[in-house]
Backbone as a printed PyTorch tensor [residue, N CA C, xyz], in Angstrom:
tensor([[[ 43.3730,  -1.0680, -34.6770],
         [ 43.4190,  -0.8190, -33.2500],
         [ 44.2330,  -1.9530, -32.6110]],

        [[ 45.3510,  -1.3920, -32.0020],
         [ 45.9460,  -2.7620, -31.0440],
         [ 45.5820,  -2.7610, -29.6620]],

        [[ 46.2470,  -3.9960, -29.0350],
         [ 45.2990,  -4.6110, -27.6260],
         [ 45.3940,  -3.1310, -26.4190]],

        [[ 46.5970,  -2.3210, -26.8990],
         [ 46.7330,  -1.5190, -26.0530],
         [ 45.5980,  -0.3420, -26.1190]],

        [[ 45.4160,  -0.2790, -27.2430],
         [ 44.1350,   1.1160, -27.3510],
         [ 42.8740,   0.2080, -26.7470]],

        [[ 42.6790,  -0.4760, -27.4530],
         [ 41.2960,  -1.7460, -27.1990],
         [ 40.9450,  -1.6870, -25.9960]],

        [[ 42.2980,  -2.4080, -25.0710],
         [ 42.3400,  -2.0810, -23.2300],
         [ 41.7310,  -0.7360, -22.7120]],

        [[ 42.4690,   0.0500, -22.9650],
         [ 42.4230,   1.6830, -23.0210],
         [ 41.0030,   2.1570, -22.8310]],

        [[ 40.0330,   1.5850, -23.5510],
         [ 38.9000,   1.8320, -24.7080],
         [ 38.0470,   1.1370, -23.2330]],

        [[ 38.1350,  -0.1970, -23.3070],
         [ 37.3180,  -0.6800, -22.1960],
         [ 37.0780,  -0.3770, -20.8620]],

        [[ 38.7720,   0.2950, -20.3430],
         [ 38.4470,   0.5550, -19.1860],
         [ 37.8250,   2.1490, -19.0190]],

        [[ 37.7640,   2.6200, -19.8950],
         [ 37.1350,   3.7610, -20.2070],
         [ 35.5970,   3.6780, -19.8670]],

        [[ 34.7500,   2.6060, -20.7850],
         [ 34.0230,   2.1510, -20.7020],
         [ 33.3710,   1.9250, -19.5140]],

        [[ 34.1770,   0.7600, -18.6880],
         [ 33.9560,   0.3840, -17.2070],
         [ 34.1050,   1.2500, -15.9310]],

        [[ 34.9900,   2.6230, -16.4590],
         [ 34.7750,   3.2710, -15.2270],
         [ 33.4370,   4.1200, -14.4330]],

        [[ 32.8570,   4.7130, -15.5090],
         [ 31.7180,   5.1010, -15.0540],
         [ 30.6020,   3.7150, -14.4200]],

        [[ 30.7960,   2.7990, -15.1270],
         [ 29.8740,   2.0660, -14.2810],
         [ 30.4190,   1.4450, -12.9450]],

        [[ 32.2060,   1.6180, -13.0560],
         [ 32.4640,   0.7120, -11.6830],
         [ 32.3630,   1.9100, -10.3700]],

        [[ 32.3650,   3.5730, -11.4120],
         [ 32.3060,   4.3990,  -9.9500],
         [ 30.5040,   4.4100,  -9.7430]],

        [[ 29.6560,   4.3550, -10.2910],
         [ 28.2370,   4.5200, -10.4360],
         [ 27.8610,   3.0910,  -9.2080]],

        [[ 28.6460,   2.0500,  -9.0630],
         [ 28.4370,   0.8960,  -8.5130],
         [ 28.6370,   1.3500,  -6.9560]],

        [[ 30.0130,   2.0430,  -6.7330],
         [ 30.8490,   2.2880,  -5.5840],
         [ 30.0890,   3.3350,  -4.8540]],

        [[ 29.5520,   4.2910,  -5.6840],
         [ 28.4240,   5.4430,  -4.9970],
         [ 27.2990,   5.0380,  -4.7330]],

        [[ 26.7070,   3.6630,  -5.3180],
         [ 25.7500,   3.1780,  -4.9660],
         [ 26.0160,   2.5520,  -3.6940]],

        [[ 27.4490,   1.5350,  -3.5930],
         [ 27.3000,   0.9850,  -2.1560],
         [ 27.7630,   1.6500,  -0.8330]],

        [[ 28.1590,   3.2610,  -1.2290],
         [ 28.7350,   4.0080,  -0.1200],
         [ 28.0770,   4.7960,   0.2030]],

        [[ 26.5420,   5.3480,  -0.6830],
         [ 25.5780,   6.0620,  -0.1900],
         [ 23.8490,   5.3330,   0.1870]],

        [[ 23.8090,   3.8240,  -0.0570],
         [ 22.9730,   3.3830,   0.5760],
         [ 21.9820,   3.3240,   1.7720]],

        [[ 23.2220,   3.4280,   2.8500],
         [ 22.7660,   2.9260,   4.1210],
         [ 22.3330,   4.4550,   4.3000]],

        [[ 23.2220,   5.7240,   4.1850],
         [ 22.9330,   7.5970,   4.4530],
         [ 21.5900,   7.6890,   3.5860]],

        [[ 21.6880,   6.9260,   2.3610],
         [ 20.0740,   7.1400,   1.8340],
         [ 18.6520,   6.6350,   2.4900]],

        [[ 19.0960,   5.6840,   2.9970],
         [ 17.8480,   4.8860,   3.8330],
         [ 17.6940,   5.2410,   4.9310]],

        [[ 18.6880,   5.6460,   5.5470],
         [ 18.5640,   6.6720,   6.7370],
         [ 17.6650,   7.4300,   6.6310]],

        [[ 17.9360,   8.1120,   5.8130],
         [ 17.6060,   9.8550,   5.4070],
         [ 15.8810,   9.3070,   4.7110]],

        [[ 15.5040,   8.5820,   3.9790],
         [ 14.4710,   8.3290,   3.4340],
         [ 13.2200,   7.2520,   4.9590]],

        [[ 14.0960,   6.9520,   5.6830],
         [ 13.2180,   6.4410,   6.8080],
         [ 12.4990,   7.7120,   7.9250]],

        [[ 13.5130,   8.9830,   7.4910],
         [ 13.0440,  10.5210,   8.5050],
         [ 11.6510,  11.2420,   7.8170]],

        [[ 12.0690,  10.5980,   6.5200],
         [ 10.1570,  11.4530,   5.7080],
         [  9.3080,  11.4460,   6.6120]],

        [[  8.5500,  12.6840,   6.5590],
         [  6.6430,  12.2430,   6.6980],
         [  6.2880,  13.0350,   5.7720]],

        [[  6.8960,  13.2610,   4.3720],
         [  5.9220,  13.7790,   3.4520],
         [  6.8590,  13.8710,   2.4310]],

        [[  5.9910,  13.3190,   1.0890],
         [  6.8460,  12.8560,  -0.2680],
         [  5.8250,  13.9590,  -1.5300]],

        [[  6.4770,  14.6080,  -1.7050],
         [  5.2080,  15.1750,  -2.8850],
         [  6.4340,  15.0470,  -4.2120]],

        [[  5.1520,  14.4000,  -5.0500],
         [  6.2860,  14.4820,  -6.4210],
         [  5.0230,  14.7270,  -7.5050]],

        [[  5.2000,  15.9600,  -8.1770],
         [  4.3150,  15.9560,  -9.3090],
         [  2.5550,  16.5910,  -8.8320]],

        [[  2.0310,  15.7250,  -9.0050],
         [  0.3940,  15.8000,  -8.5380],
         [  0.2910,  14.8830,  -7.0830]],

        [[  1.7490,  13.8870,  -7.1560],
         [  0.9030,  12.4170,  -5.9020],
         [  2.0400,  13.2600,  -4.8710]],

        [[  1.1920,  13.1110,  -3.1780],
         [  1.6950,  13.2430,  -1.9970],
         [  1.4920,  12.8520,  -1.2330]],

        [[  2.3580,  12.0600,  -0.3180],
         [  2.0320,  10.8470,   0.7510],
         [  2.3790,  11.7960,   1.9140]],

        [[  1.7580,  10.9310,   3.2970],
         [  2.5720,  11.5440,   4.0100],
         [  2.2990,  10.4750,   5.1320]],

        [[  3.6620,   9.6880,   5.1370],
         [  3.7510,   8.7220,   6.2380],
         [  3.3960,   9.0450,   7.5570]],

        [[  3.9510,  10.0540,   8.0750],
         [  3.1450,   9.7960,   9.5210],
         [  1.9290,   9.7220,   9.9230]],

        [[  1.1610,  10.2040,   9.1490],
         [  0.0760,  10.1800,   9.6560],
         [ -0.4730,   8.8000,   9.2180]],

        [[ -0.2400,   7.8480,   8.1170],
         [ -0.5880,   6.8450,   7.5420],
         [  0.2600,   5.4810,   8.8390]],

        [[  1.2910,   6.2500,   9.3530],
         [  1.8500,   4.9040,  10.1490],
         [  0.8990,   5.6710,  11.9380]],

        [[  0.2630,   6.6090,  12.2770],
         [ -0.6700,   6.9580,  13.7420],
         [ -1.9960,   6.0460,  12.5950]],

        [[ -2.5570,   5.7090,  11.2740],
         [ -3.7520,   5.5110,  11.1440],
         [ -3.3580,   3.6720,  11.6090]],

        [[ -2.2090,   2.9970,  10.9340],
         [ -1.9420,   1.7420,  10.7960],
         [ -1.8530,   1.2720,  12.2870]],

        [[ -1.3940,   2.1130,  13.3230],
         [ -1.1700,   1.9990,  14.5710],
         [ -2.4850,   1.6250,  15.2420]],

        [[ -3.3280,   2.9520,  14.9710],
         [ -4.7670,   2.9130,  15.6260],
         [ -5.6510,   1.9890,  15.5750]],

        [[ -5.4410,   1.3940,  14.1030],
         [ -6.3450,   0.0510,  13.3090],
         [ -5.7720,  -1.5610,  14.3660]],

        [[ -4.5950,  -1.2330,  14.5360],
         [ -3.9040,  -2.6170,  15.0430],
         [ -4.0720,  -2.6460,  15.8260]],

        [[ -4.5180,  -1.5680,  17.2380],
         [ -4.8340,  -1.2280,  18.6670],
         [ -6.4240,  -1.9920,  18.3970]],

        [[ -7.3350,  -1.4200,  17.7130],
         [ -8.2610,  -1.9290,  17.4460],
         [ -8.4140,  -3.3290,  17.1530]],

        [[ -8.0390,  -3.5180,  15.8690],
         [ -8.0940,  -5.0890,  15.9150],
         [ -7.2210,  -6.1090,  16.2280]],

        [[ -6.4080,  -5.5770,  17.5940],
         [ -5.6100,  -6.6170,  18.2560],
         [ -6.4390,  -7.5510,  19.2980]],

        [[ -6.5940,  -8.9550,  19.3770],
         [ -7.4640,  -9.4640,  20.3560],
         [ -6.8400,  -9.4420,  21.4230]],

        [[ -7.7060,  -9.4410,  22.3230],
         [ -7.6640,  -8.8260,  24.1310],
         [ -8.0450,  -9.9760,  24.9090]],

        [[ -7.1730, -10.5420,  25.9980],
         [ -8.2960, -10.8730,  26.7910],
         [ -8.1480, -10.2210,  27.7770]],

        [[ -9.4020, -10.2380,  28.4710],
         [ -9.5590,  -9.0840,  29.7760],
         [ -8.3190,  -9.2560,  30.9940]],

        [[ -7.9180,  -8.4360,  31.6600],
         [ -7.2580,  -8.0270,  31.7360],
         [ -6.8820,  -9.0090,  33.1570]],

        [[ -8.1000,  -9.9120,  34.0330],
         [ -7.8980, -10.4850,  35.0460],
         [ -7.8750, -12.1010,  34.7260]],

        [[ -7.8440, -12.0810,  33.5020],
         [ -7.2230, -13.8420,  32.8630],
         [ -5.9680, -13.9160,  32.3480]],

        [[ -5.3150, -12.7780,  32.0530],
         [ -4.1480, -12.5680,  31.5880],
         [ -3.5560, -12.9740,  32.8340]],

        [[ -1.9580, -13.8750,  32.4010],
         [ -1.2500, -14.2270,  33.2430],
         [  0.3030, -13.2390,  33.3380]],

        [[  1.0710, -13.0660,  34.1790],
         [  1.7610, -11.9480,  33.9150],
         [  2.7260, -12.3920,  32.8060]],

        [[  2.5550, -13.8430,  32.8120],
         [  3.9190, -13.9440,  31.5900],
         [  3.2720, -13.4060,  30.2240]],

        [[  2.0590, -13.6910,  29.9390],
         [  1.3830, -13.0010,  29.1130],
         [  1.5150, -11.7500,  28.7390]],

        [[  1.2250, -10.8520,  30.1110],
         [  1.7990,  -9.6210,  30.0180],
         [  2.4660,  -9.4630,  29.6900]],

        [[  3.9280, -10.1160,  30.1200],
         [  5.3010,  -9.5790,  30.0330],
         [  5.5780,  -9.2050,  28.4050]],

        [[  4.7660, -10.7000,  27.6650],
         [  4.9190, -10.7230,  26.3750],
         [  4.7550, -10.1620,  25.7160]],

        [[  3.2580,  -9.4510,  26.0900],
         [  2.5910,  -8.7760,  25.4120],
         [  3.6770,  -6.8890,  25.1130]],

        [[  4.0220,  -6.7940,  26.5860],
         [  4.3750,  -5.4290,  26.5350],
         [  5.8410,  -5.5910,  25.7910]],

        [[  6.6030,  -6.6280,  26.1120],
         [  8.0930,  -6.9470,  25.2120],
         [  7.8230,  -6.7370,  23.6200]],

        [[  6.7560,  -7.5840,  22.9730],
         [  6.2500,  -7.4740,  22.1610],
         [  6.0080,  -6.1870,  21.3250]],

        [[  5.0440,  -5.3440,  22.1760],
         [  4.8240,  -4.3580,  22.0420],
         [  6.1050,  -3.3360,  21.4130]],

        [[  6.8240,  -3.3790,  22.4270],
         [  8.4680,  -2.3410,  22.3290],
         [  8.9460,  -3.0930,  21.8740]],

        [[  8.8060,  -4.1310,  20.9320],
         [ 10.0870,  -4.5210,  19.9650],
         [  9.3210,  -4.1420,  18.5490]],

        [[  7.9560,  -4.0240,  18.8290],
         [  7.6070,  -3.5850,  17.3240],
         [  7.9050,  -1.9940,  16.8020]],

        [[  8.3990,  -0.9190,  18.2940],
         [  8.6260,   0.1600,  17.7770],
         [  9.9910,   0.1270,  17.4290]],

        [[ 10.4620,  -0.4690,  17.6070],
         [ 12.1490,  -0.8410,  17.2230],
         [ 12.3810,  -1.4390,  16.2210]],

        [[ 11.7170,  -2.8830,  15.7700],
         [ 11.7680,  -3.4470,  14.6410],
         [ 10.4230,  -4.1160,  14.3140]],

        [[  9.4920,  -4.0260,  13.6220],
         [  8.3290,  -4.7580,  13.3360],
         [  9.2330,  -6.1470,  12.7210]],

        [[  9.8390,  -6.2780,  11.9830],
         [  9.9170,  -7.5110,  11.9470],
         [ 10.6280,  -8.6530,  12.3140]],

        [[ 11.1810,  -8.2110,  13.2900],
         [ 11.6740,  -9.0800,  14.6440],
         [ 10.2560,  -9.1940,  15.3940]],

        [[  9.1840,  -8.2070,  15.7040],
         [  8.0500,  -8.7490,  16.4030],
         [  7.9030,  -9.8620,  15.5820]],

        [[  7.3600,  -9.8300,  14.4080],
         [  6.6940, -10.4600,  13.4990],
         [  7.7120, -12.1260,  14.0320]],

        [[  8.5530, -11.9970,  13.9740],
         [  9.3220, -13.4240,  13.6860],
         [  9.3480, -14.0110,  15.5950]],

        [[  9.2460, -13.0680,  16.4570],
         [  9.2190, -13.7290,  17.6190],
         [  8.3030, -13.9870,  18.1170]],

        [[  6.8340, -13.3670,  17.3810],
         [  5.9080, -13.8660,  17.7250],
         [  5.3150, -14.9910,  17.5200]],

        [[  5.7760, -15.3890,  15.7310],
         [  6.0960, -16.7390,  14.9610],
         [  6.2810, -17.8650,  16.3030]],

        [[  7.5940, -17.7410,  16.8660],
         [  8.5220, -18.3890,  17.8350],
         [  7.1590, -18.4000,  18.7140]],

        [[  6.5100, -17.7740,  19.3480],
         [  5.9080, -18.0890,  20.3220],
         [  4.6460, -18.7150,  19.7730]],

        [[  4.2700, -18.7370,  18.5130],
         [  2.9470, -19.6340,  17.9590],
         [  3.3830, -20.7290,  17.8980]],

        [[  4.9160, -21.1460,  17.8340],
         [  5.1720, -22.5030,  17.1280],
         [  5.5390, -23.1070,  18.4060]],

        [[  6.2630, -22.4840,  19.6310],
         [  6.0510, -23.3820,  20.9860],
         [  4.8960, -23.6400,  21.7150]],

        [[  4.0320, -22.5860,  21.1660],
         [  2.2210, -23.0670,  21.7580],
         [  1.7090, -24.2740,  21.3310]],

        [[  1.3420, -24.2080,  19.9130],
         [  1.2700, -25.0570,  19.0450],
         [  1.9990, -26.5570,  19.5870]],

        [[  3.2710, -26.6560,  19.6120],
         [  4.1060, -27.3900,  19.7860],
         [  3.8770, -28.4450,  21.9060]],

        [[  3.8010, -26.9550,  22.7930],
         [  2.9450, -27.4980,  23.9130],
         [  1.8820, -27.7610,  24.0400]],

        [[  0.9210, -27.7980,  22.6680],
         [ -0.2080, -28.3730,  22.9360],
         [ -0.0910, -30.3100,  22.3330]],

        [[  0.5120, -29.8770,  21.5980],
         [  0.6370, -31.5470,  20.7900],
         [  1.2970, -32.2630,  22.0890]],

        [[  1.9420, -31.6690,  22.8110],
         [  3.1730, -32.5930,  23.7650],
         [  2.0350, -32.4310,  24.7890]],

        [[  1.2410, -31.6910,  25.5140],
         [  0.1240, -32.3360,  25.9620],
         [ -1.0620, -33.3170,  25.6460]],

        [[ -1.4920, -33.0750,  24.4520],
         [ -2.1180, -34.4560,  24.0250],
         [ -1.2050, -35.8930,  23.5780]],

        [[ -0.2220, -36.0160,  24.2370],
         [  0.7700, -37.4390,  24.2040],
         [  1.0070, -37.3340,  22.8760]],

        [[  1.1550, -36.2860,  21.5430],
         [  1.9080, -36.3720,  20.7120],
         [  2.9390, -36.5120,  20.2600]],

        [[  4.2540, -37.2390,  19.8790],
         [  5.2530, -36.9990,  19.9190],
         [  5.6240, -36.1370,  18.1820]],

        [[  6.5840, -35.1850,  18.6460],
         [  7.2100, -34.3380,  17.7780],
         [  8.3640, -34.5420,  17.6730]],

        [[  8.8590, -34.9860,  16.2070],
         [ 10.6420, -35.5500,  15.7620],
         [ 11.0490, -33.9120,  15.8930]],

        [[ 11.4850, -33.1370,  16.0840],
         [ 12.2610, -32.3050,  15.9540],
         [ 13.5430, -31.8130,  14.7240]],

        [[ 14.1260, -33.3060,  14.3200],
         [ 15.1510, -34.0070,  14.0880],
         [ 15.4520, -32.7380,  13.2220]],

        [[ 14.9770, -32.3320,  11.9220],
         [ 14.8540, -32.1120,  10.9340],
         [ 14.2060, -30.7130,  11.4640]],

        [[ 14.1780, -29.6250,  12.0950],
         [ 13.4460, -28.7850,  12.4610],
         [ 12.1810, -28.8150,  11.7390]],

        [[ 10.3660, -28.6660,  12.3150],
         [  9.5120, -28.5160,  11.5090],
         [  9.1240, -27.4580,  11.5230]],

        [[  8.7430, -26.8100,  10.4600],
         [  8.1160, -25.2770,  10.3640],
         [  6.6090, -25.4250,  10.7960]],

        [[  5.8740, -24.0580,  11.2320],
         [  4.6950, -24.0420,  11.7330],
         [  3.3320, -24.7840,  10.6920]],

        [[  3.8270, -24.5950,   9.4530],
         [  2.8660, -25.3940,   8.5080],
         [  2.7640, -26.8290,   8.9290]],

        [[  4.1660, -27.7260,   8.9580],
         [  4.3080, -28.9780,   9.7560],
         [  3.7960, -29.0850,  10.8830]],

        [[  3.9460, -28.3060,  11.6290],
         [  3.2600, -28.4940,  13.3510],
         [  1.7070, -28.4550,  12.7220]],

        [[  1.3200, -27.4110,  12.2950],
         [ -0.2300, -27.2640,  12.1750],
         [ -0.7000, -28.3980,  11.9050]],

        [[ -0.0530, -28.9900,  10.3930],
         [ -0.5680, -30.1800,  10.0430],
         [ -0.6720, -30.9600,  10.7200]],

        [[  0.1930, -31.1190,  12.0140],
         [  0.0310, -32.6310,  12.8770],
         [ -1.1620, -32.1290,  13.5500]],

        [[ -1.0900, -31.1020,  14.1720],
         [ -2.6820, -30.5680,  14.7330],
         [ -3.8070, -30.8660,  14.1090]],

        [[ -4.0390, -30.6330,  12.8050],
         [ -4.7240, -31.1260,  12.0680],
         [ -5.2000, -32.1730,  11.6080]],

        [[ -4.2550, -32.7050,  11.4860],
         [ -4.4640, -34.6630,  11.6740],
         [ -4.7500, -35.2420,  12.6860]],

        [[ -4.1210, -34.6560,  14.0250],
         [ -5.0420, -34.8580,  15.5020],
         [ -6.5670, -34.4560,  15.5980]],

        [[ -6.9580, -33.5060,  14.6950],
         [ -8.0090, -32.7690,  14.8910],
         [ -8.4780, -32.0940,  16.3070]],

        [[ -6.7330, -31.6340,  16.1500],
         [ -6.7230, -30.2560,  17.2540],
         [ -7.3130, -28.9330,  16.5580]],

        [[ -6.8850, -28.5790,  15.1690],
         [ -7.5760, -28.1420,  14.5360],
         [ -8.3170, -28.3960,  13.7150]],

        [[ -9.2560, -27.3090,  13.3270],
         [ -9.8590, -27.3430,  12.2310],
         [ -9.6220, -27.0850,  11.2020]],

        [[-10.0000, -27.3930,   9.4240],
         [ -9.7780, -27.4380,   8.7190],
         [ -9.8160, -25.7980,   8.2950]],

        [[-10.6610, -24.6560,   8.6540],
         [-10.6330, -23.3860,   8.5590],
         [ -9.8710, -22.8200,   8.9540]],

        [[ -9.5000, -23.3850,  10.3190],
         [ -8.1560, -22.5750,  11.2320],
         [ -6.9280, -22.8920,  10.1680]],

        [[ -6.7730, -24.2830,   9.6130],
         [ -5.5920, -24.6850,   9.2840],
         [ -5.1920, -24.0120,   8.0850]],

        [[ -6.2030, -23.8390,   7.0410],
         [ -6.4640, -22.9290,   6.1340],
         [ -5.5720, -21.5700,   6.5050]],

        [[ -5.8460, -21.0640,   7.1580],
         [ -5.5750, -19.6030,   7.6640],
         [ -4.4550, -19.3110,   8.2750]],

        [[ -3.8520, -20.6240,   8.3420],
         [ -2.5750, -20.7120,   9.2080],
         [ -1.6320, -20.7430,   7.6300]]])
């Protein structure tokens, strides 16, 4: 066999996997599309059926979301709460990460009210903040746990 068949031979080889690659990255995003519209998967004996599993996950989180009554709430609170709210039907995990943001400037205005100073320098993550809380014995060792 010379280099020319050999060549020949390989790219033979490589084409099915380089078109198998190219259909993978040009039908991705139309697949995830299309697989985010389900509310019902039956394959075989097993059958899911998301919507009703994302009205049960909804109902549970309405439930065990803490409240405070409704005439201690401040409107920025509100505001948060309802922004909050409509960014989780849009993206849960942008809620998830801006709510982060708002634990770690709480957190963060409470230390700067007890005359703590916070280096910034080096950004600290909420584990770092906690810990200084913790070492203040702003928190407790259960809370910190859980954090």
């Amino acid at each position: 066999m010379d280099w020319l068949a050999f060549t020949a031979e390989i790219v033979k080889a490589l084409a099915w996997l380089v078109c198998g690659i190219v259909a993978v990255i040009l039908l991705c995003e139309p697949l995830m599309r299309s697989l985010r519209e389900f509310k019902r998967l039956k394959w075989k004996d097993v059958e899911v059926e998301f919507d009703k599993e994302v009205q049960l996950v909804k109902l549970e989180a309405k439930k065990s979301r803490p409240s405070l009554p409704e005439q201690l709430r401040t409107s920025e609170q509100q505001d948060f709460e309802t922004r909050l709210l409509n960014l989780v039907e849009i993206s849960p995990k942008a809620a998830v990460l801006d709510a982060w943001v708002q634990v770690e400037k709480e957190v963060g205005a409470l230390l700067k009210r007890r005359d703590i100073s916070l280096d910034m320098t080096p950004r600290l993550n909420i584990i770092q903040i906690a810990d200084m809380a913790r070492r203040h014995e702003l928190l407790d060792e259960a809370r910190f746990v859980a954090v």
